[in-house]
C-alpha angles and dihedrals in degrees: 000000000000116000121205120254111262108234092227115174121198125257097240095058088059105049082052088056092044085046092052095050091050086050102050090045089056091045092054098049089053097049086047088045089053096051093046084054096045086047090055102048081040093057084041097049090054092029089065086049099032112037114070121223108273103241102211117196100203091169135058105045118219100213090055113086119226133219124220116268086012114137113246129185105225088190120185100172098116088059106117147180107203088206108030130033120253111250107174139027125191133196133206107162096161095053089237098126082246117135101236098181140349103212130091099245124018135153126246149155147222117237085191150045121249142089105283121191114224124208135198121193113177124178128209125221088264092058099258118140124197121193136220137174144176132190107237111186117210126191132190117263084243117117138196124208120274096231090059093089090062090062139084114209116216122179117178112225102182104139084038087238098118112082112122083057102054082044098051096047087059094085090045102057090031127039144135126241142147094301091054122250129004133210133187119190099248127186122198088191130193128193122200091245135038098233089054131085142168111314122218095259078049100060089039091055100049092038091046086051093068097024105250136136101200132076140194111200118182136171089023110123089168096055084042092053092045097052111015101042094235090320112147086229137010144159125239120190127182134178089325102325115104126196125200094202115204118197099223113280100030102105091122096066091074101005100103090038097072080074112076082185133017122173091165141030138181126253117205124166118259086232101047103100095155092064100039104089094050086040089056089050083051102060085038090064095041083044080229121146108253113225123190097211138165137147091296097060099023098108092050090058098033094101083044091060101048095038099191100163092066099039113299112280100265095205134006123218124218120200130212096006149303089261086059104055130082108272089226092059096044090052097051086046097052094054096066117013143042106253130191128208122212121190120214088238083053100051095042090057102053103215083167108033085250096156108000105133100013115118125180101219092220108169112198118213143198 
């Protein structure tokens, strides 16, 4: 029987195959090898042109919320360039376009309220400049009392004489702090005649209507002849309703007391009616109680003003303008305190942010 010729291969043969094989998988991984590396010096040559330095703000958060005059540490350091060194750092934390330091980490204040947008530019040894910014809010040192949330605020306006009061109880009922804006329900009323007021199913109605229990009534004598028996003030309670009544012209009995803490406060002439309205949004932004003074009224406001009890006014606001308030006044206020002017044409623009978005949530009623 004839047997079939085994296919034998040498040995050698195959050690040369297995060689080979060796070989071209070597050769591969070096050429691959090669092009990863040239990728890579590639990506680098253009990186070190290309790739701008990364400007990190470490300090100050942006979720923290800041107070006027308080240190802060606007801190740059952990900005880096992974193939150049950082030469320069510049700051701009007002948003001005004005250089405020140089360093990579300083310390520096805001002397008023308002979101500022602040800005790091460094700048490697090659030329190139990153950016970086963060929004930092600051808010005055100035408080209002916790209870009035629970409350409406009504003032009765039926002869129209009664303006600087309706003005002066805007940043009561609307201001701006650390926990953002602030609205009070406020009512500006008329009734048909001017021996009426706001009857009981009235007053239920409107405090029902925003769920409150409290309410602040000025400028109302018939209210006041009807429940305080020719008192300036009372206060009337029924079922679980509760109203604080004010004879017309009394707002200073209570007036500075809706502040727990004021460290500043707004001076407006008793005569500027043109800039009242936009003075009274102003202390509404900077929650600072707004006072119409002149010569005449001076010495009645003058322990307002200073506020010692509650930890002396750190700075005093006019508006519009020292030219517009009284000399005597000026003269009494600059003896003793920083004080800071503020034109019209200042405060519409907003160079600062001062009122956008403020809005005083004045009803008006008939």
């Amino acid at each position: 029987m004839n047997k079939k010729a085994a296919i034998s291969i040498p040995v050698r043969w195959i050690i040369i195959i297995v060689i080979a094989l060796v070989v071209l998988i070597l050769i591969l991984s070096f050429i691959r090898t090669l092009s990863r590396e040239a990728d890579i010096r590639l990506e680098e040559g253009l990186g070190k042109y290309a790739m701008p330095p990364t400007a990190v703000i470490s300090s100050p958060s942006p979720v923290e919320t800041y107070t006027v005059f308080q240190k802060i540490t606007f801190d740059g350091s952990k900005s880096y360039d992974k193939y150049y060194k950082i030469v320069g750092y510049f700051w701009d934390i007002d948003s001005n376009s004005i250089i405020d330091s140089r360093g990579a980490v300083y310390n520096d204040y805001y002397w008023e309220p308002g979101e500022y947008n602040v800005t790091l530019k460094v700048v490697n040894d090659a030329g190139a400049i990153g950016t970086g910014s963060e929004i930092v809010r600051v808010v005055t040192n100035n408080k209002k009392k916790s209870n009035l949330k629970d409350s409406l605020f009504l003032i009765r306006d039926n002869d129209r004489a009664n303006e600087k009061t309706i003005l002066r109880l805007i940043p009561v009922t609307t201001w701006y702090d650390a926990d953002g804006f602030h609205s009070i329900p406020y009512y500006v009323y008329y009734v048909n005649e001017s021996g009426n007021t706001l009857d009981q199913s009235q007053l239920e109605e409107r405090m029902d209507k925003y769920d409150k229990k409290h309410a602040y009534i000025f400028d109302d004598n018939k209210m006041s002849d009807n429940h305080c028996s020719g008192l300036d003030h009372c206060v009337h309670s029924w079922d679980s309703y509760t109203i604080d009544i004010y004879r017309e012209g009394k707002l200073d009995k209570i007036y500075f007391d809706f502040w727990s803490l004021y460290e500043y406060v707004v001076l407006v002439n008793t005569n500027e009616t043109k800039a009242s309205l936009i003075a009274s949004l102003f202390a509404a932004f900077y929650n600072s109680p707004l006072i119409f003074v002149n010569q005449s009224n001076l010495d009645k406001y003058k322990g307002n003003i200073t506020n010692y009890e509650r930890g002396p006014t750190q700075r005093i606001y006019y508006v519009p303008s020292i030219e517009s308030i009284d000399s005597v006044v000026d003269g009494w206020v600059t003896l003793f305190w920083d004080r800071q002017p503020y034109s019209e044409y200042e405060l519409r623009k907003g160079n600062v942010n001062r009122i956008i978005k403020l809005t005083s949530n004045v009803t008006m009623e008939r």
